[in-house]
C-alpha positions as CSV (number, residue, x, y, z in Angstrom):
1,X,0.0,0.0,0.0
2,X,1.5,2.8,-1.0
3,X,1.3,6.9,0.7
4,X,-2.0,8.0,0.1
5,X,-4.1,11.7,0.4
6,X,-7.0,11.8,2.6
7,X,-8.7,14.6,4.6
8,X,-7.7,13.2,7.9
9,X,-6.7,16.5,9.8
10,X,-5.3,14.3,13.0
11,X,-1.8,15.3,11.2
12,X,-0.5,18.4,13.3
13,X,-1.7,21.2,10.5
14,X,1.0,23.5,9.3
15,X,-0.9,26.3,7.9
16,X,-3.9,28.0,8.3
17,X,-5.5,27.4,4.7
18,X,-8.3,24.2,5.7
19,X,-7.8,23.1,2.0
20,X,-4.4,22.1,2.4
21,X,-4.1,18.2,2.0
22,X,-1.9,15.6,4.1
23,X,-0.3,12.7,2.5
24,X,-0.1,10.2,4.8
25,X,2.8,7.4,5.3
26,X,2.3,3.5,5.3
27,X,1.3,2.2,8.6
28,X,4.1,1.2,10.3
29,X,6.5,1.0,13.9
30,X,6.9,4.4,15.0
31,X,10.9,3.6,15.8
32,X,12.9,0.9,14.9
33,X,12.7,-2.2,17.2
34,X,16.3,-3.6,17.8
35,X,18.8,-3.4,14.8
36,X,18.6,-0.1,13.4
37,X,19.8,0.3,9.8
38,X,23.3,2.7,8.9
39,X,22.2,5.4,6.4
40,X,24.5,8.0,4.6
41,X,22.8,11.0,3.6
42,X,25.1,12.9,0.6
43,X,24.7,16.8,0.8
44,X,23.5,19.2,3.9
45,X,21.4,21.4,2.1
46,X,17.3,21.7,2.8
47,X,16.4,18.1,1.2
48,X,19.5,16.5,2.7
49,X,18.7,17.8,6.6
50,X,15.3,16.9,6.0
51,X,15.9,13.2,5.0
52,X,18.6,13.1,8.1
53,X,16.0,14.5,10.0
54,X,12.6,11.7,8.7
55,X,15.4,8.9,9.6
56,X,17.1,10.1,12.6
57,X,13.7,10.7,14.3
58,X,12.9,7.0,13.9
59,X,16.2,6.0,15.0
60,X,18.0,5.3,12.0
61,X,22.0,5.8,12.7
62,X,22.7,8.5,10.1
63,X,26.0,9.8,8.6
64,X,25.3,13.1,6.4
65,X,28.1,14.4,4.4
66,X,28.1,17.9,2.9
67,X,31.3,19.0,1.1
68,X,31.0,22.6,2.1
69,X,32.6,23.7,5.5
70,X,28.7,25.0,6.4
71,X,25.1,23.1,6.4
72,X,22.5,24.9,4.4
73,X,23.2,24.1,0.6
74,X,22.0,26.9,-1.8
75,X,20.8,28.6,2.2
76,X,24.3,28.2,3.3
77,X,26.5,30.9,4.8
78,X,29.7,32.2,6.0
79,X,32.1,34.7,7.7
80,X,33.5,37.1,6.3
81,X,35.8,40.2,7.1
82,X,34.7,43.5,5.8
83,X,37.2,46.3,5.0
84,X,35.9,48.3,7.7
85,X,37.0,45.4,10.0
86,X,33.3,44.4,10.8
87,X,32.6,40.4,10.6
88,X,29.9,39.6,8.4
89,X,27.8,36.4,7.3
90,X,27.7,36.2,3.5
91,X,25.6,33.8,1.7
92,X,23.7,33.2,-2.1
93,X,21.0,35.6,-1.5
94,X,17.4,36.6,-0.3
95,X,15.2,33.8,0.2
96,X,11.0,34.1,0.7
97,X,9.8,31.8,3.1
98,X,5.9,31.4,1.8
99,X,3.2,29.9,4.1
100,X,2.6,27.6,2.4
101,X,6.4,25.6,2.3
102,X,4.5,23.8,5.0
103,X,7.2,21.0,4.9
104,X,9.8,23.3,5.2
105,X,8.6,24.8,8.1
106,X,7.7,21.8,9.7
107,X,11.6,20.9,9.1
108,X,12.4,24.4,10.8
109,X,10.2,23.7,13.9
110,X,12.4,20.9,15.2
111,X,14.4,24.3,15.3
112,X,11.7,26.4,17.2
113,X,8.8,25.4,17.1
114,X,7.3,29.2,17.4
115,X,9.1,29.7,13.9
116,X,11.0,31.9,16.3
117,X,13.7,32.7,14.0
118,X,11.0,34.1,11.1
119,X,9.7,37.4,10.8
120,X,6.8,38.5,8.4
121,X,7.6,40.7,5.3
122,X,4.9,43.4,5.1
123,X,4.3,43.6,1.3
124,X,6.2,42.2,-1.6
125,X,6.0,45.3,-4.4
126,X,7.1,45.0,-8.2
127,X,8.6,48.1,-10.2
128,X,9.0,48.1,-13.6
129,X,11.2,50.8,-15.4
130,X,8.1,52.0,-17.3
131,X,6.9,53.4,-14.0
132,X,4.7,50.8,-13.2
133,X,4.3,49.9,-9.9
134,X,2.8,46.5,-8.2
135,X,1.7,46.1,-4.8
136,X,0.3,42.7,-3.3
137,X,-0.1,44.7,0.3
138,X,-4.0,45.1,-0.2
139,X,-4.7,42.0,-2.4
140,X,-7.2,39.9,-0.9
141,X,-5.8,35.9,0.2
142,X,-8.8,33.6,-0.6
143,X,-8.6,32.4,-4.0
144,X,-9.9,33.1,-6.9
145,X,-9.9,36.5,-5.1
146,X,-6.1,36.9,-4.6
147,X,-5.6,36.5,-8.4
148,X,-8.8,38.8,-9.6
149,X,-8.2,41.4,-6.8
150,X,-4.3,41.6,-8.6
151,X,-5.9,42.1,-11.8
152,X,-7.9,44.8,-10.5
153,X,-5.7,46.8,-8.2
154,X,-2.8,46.5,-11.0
155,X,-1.5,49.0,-12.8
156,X,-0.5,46.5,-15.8
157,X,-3.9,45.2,-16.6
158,X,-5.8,48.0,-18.2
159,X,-9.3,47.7,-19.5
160,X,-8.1,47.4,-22.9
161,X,-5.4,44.9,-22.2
162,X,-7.8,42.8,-20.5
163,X,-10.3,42.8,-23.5
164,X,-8.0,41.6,-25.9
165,X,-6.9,38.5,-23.8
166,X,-8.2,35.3,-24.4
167,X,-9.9,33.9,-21.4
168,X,-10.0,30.4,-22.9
169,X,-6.8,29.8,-23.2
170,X,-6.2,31.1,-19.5
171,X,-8.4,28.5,-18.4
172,X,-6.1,25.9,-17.3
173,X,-4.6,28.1,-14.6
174,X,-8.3,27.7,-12.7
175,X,-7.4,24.0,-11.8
176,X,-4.2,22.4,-11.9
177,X,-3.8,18.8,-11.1
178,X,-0.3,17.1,-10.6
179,X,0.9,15.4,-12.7
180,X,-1.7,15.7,-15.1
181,X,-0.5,19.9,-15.6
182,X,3.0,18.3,-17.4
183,X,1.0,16.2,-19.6
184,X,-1.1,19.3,-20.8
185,X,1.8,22.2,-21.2
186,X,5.5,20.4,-20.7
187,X,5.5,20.9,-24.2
188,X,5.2,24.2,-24.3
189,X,7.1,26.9,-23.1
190,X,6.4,29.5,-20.5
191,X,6.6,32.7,-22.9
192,X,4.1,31.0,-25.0
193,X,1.8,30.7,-22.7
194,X,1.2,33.5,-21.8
195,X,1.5,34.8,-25.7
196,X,-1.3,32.2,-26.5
197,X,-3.3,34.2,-23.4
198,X,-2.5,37.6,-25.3
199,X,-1.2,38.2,-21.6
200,X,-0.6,42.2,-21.6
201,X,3.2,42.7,-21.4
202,X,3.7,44.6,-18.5
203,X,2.1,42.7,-16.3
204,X,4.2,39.7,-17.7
205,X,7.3,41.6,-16.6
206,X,5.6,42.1,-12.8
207,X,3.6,39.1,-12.4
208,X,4.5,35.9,-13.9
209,X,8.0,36.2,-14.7
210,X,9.1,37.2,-10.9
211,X,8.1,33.1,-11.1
212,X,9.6,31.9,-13.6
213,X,12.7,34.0,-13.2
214,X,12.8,32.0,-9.3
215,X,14.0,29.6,-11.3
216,X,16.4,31.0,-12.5
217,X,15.0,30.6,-16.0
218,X,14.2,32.7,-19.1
219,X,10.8,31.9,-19.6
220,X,11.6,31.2,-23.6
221,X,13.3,28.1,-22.1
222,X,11.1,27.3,-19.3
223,X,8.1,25.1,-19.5
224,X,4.9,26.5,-18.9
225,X,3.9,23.5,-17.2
226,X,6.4,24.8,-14.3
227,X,5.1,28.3,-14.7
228,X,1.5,27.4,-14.5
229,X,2.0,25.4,-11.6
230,X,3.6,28.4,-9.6
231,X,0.6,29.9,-10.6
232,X,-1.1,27.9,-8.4
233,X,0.9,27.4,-5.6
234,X,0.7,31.0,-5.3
235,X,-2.4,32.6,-6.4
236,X,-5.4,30.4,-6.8
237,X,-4.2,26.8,-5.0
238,X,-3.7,28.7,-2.0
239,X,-5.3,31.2,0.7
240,X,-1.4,31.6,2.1
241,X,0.2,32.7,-1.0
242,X,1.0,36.1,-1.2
243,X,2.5,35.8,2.2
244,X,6.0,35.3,3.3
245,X,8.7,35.5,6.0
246,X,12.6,35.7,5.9
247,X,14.5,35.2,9.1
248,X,15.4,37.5,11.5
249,X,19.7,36.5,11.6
250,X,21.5,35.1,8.4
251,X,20.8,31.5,7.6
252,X,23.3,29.8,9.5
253,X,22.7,31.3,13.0
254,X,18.9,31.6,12.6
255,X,18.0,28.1,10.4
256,X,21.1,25.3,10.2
257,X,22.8,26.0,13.3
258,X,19.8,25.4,15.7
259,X,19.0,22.4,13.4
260,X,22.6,20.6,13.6
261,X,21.9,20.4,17.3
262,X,18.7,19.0,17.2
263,X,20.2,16.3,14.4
264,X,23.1,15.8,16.6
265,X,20.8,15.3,19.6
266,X,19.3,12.5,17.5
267,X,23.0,10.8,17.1
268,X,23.3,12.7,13.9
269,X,27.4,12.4,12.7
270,X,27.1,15.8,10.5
271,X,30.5,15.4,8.4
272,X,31.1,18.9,7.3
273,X,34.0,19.6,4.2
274,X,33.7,15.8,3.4
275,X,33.4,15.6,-0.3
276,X,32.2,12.1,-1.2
277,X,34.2,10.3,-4.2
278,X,31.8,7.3,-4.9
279,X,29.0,5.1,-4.1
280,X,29.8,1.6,-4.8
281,X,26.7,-1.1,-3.9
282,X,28.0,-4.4,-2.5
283,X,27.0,-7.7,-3.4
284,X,26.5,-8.8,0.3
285,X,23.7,-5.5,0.3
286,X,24.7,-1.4,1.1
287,X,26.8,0.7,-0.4
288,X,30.1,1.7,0.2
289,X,30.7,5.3,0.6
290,X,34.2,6.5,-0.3
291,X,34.7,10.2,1.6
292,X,38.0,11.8,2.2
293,X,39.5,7.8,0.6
294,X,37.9,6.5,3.3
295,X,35.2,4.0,2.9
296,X,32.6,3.5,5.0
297,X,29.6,0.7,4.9
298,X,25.6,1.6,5.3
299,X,23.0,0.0,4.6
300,X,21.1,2.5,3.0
301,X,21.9,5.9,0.9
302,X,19.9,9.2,-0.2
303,X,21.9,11.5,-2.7
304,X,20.3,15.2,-1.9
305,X,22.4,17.1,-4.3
306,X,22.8,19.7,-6.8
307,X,22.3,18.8,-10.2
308,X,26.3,18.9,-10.9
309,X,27.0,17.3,-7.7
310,X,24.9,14.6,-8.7
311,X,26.2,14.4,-12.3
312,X,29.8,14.1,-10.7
313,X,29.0,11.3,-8.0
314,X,27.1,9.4,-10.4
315,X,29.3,9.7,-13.5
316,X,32.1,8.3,-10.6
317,X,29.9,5.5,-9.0
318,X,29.5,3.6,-12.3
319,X,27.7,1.1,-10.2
320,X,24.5,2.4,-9.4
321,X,21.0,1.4,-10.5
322,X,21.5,1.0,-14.1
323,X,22.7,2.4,-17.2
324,X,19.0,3.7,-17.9
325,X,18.9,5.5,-14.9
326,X,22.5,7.1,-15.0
327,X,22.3,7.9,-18.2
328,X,19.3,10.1,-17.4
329,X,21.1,12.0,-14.8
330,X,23.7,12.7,-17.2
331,X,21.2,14.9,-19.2
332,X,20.0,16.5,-16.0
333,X,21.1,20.4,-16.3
334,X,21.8,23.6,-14.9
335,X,20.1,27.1,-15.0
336,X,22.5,29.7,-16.2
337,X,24.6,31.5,-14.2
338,X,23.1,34.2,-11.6
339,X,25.0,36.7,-9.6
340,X,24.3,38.2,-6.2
341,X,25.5,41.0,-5.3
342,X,26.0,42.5,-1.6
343,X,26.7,45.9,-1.1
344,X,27.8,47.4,2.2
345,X,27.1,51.3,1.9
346,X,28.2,54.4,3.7
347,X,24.9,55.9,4.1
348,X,21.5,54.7,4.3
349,X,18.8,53.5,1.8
350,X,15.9,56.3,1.6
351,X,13.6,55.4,4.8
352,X,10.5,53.7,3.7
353,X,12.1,51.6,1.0
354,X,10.8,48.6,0.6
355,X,12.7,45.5,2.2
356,X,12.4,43.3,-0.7
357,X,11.3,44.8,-4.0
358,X,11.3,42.1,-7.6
359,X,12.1,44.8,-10.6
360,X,11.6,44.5,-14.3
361,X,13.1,46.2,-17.5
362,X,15.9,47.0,-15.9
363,X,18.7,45.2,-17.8
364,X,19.7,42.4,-15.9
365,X,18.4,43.4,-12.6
366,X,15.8,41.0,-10.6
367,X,15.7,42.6,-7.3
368,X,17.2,44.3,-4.3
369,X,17.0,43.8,-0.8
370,X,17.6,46.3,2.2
371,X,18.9,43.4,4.2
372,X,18.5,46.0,7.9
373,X,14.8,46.0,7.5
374,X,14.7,42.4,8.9
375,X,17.8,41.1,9.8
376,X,19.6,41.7,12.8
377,X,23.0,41.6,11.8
378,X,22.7,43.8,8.8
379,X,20.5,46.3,10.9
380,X,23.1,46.1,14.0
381,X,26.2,47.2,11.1
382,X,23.6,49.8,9.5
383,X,23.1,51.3,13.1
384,X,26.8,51.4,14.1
385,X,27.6,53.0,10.6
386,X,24.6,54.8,9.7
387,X,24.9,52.9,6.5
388,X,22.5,50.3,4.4
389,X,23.4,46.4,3.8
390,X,21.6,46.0,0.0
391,X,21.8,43.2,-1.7
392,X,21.0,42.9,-6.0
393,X,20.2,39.8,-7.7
394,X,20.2,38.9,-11.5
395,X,19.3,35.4,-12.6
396,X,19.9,33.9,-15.7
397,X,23.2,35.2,-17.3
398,X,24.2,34.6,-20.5
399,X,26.8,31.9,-19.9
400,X,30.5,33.3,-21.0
401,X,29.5,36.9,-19.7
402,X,32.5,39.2,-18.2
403,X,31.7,39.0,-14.9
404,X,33.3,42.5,-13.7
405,X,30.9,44.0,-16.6
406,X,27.8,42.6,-15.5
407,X,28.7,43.4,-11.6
408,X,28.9,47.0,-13.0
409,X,25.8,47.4,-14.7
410,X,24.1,45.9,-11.8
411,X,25.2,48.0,-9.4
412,X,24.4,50.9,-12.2
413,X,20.6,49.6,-12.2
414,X,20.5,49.9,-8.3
415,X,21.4,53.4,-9.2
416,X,17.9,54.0,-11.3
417,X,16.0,52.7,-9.0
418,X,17.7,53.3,-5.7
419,X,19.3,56.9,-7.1
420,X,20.3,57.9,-3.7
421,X,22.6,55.6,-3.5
422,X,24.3,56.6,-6.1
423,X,25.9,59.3,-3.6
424,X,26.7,56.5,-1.2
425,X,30.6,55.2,-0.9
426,X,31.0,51.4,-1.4
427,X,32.6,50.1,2.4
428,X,32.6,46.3,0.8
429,X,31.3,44.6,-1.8
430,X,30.8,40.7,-2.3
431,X,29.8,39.0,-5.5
432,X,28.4,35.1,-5.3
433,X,28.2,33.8,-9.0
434,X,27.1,30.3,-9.2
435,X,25.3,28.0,-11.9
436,X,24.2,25.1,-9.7
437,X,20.7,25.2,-9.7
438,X,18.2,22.7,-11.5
439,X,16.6,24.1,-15.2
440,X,13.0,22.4,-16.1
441,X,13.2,23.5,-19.5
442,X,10.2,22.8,-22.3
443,X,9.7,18.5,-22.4
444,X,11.9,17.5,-19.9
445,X,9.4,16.1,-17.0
446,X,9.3,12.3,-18.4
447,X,13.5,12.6,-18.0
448,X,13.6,14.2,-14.7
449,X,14.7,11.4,-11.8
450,X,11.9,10.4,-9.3
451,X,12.7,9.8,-5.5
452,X,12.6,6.0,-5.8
453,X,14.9,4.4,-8.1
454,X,15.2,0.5,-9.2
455,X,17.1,0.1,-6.1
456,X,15.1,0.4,-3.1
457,X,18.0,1.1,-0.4
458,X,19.0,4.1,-2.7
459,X,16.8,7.1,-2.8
460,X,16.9,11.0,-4.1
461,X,16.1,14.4,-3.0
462,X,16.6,17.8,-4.0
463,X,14.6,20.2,-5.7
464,X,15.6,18.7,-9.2
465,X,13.8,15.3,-7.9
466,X,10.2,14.8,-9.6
467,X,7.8,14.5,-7.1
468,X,4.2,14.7,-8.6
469,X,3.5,16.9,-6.1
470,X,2.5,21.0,-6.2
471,X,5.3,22.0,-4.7
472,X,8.7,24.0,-5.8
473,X,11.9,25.5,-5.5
474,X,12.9,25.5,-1.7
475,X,9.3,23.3,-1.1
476,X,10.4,20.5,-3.1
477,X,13.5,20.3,-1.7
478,X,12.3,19.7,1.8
479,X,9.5,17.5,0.9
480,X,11.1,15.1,-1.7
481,X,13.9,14.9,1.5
482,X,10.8,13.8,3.4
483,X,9.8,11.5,0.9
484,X,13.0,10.2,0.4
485,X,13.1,8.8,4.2
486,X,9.6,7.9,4.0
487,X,10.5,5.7,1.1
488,X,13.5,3.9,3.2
489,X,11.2,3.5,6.4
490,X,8.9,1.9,4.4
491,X,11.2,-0.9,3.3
492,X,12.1,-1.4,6.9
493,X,8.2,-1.0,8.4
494,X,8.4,2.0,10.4
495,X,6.1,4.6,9.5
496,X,7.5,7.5,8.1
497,X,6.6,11.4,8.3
498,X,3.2,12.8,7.6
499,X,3.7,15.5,4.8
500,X,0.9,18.7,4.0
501,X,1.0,20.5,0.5
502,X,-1.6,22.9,-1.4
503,X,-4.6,21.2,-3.0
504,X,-3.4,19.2,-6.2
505,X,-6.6,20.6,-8.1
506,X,-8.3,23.8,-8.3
507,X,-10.2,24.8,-4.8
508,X,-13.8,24.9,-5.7
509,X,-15.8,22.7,-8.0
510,X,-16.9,26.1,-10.5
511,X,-13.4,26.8,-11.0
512,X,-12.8,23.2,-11.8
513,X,-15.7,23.1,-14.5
514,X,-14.3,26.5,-16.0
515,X,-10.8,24.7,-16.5
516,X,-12.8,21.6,-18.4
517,X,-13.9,24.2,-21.2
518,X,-10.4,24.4,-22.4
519,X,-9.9,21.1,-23.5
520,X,-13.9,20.8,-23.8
521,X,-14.7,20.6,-27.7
C-alpha cells in the first residue's frame, strides 16, 4: 500500500488554509525495534537535513556528508571580514519563506517550534522601469480573489489589455492537477503561454516572470507546465500565497545551526568539508561510501544534491542502479549563471524603502534587498555605521558573460532605481556567482529522476527530484527529502513522516468546471 491523500486533519496542521491536503505514510512502527539500519545521507542542504531528520527521528543511525565547511546548501553561509573590520555572514541571497512551504517549516520547527527565528515581510512590491508599480499589500488571500483582486488593483492590466486577452486559453490556470498539468503544457514553453493568453506585457514583466525568473530561467526556455504550476501554488491553490517570512539573523545562526543540534541530539554524525568520491553497492547488500578515501559501509543511501553534484557522484559511482537511470542523470542540467550582489554602503537606503522589491526592464536586474529592514546583523552594522546592507540579484546570465561587466551594470541599475545611492561610498562589496541550480526546461518532466529508483536502499532528494506533487523551489527540496526517508522506512516498516501540501486541483468545483472548457470541444 503505497502513501495516500485523505482529509484526515489528525496530522498536526502547518498552515492556516483548511484546504491544504496531508499525505499520509504507510502504517508502520513508530521507531525501529532492535537493529537499526546505517544510512549515509550525501549533501546538507534543505532536502539532505530533511531526509537526516525523517530517519534520525525514527532512530535510524545516520552519517550526512556535505562538502562545504557549512550546512545549508544553496541557504548556506559564512564569515566574512569587511574592509571596515566588521565580521559579516555572507551567503547566495534573499530567500522568501511562503506559508505555504508547510514541509519546510515543519523541518524548521524541530528548530523552534514558534518559527522563532521568522519574521513576516509586510508587502512584496514589483517596479518596472516604465513606471509601473505593483503592490500585493491590499490584495485579498482567498482564491480566486487573490488572483482577480491583482488584476484589479494592477496598474499593468488595463481595460483594454484585459479585453483583448483570451480567457479560454487562461483557463487551465483555474485547476491544476499534478501530474496531469506536465501532460497538458511540458510541451510548451512559458513565454508562450502566456503569448497564447494575449497576456498584456507589462504585467508579464511584474507578475508571472518574478516566477519563472525564481527559477532562474528565461521563460523562452522554461516550461509553462512549471510556470502554471507556480501559478497555483501561489495565487489560486492557496489562501497563504502572497504571504511570506525571511529570518530574522543570516541563515546559518537563525535556520542550520539550531538544526545541527537538534540532528546531533538525535546521534546525527554531520561530516562537514567531506566531499564524497563514490558510491559503490556491495554484493553482500549497502553501499560503500568513499569520503576523504575513506570507505565506509551503510546499509542504505539518499543522494540530496545539486544537479552537478549529482552528475559528478554518479558519473564516478559507475555502479548504481543501471545504465538507464544514470544515463538520465547525465542529461539533468543547470540554469544559467546568476550573480548576487552585496553591497555594504556608507549611508543609508531612503527610509520607507521597501525590504524586498522584484524589478523588471531593468537590464539584468531582478531585485534588491535592504537586508536592515529584517535582519539583525545587517540592521546592528547599518546602526553602528549609519549605513545600508543592500543586496542585488540577477538570474539567468548569459553563460560566457565578463563578470566585472555585468557586476557593474548591476550596481548601475540599483542606481535607477535606488538613485540615492548613487551618492553612497561602497565600504565592501561581495559577489556570489554560481550555476548550480536545476533548469526544467520545455519536455523535460518524463526525463527528470523520481525519489525512488530501481534500487530500493538508494533514494533521491533535491529540488531537481520529480515529485508529482505541487510544490517548488525550496518546497520541493524539503518534501522530496521527506519523501526520500519515507520511502526507506517503508522498506524497513516504520512509519514515516506525515507530509501537507496545497490542494493538487483547483479549490472549488466552478473553477474546476471552467478549466474543463479548455480542453472541452
Amino acid at each position: 500500500m503505497s502513501p495516500r491523500w485523505n482529509a484526515d486533519r489528525s496530522a498536526p496542521r502547518r498552515g492556516r488554509d483548511r484546504q491544504a491536503e496531508v499525505l499520509r505514510p504507510k502504517p508502520g512502527l513508530s521507531r525501529f525495534a532492535g537493529d537499526t539500519p546505517r544510512v549515509a545521507v550525501v549533501g546538507g542542504g534543505i532536502a539532505g537535513l530533511a531526509a537526516a531528520t525523517g530517519l534520525a527521528e525514527r532512530g535510524a543511525q545516520v552519517t550526512l556528508y556535505e562538502s562545504e565547511t557549512t550546512l545549508g546548501g544553496r541557504l548556506a553561509g559564512w564569515p566574512v571580514e569587511l574592509a571596515d573590520g566588521s565580521r559579516a555572514t555572507m551567503s547566495r541571497g534573499f530567500h522568501a519563506f511562503f506559508r505555504q512551504y508547510y514541509n519546510l517549516r515543519g523541518l524548521l520547527r524541530r528548530a523552534d517550534g514558534n518559527l522563532g527565528m521568522l519574521t513576516s515581510v509586510p508587502d512584496y512590491p514589483l517596479q518596472h522601469s516604465s513606471g509601473l508599480y505593483d503592490s500585493f499589500a491590499k490584495v485579498p488571500r482567498t482564491p480566486p480573489w487573490s488572483a482577480l483582486g491583482f488584476a484589479a488593483l494592477s496598474p499593468s492590466f488595463g481595460w483594454r489589455d484585459m479585453a483583448r486577452m483570451d480567457p479560454r486559453a487562461a483557463l487551465p490556470l483555474l485547476d491544476v492537477r499534478v501530474p496531469e498539468v506536465y501532460s497538458r503544457l511540458d510541451s510548451m514553453s512559458a513565454h508562450d503561454f502566456l503569448a497564447g493568453i494575449r497576456f498584456p506585457e507589462a504585467a508579464q514583466h511584474l507578475a508571472f516572470e518574478v516566477f519563472s525568473r525564481s527559477f532562474f530561467a528565461d521563460p523562452r526556455e522554461l516550461s509553462a507546465a512549471e510556470l502554471v504550476l507556480m501559478f497555483h501554488i501561489y495565487f489560486l491553490g492557496s489562501s497563504e500565497g502572497l504571504l511570506f517570512d525571511v529570518p530574522d539573523e543570516p541563515f546559518p545562526q537563525a535556520l542550520w545551526d539550531p538544526l545541527a543540534d537538534y540532528l546531533e541530539g538525535h546521534r546525527v554524525q554531520l561530516r562537514t568539508g567531506s566531499f564524497v568520491e563514490t558510491v559503490a553497492p556491495q554484493r553482500s547488500g549497502g553501499y560503500r561510501i568513499t569520503a576523504g578515501g575513506a570507505p565506509e559501509h551503510f546499509d542504505a543511501t539518499v543522494l540530496a544534491l545539486d544537479v552537478p553534484g549529482l552528475r559528478g557522484l554518479v558519473e564516478a559511482s559507475p555502479g548504481l542502479v543501471d545504465t538507464e537511470w544514470r544515463d538520465g542523470i547525465s542529461r539533468l542540467r543547470s540554469a544559467p549563471p546568476f550573480l548576487v550582489s552585496r553591497l555594504w554602503l556608507d549611508r543609508p537606503v531612503r527610509a520607507g524603502r521597501a525590504g524586498f522589491l522584484g524589478t523588471g526592464g531593468y537590464e539584468s536586474l531582478d531585485n534588491i534587498s535592504v537586508l536592515e529592514r529584517w535582519e539583525g546583523e545587517a540592521a546592528r552594522w547599518a546602526v553602528r555605521t549609519g549605513g545600508s546592507v543592500v543586496e542585488l540579484h540577477a538570474y539567468a546570465v548569459a553563460p560566457g558573460a565578463d563578470r566585472p561587466v555585468e557586476q557593474e551594470r548591476l550596481l548601475n541599475q540599483l542606481y535607477r532605481v535606488y538613485p540615492e545611492t548613487r551618492d553612497a561610498k561602497i565600504v565592501d562589496a561581495r559577489h556570489e556567482w554560481r550555476a548550480d541550480c536545476p533548469l526544467f526546461p520545455v519536455g523535460s518532466y518524463a526525463d527528470r529522476p523520481e525519489v525512488r529508483t530501481a534500487d530500493p536502499t538508494l533514494v533521491l532528494a533535491g529540488d531537481l527530484v520529480r515529485t508529482d506533487l505541487p510544490v517548488a523551489l525550496m518546497e520541493r527540496a524539503a518534501t522530496s527529502g521527506f519523501l526520500a526517508a519515507n520511502a526507506l522506512l517503508e522498506r524497513w516498516g516504520v512509519r514515516g513522516q506525515a507530509l501537507w501540501t496545497v490542494p493538487r486541483s483547483g479549490r472549488s468545483r466552478a473553477m474546476r468546471l471552467l478549466a474543463r472548457m479548455a480542453t472541452s470541444g
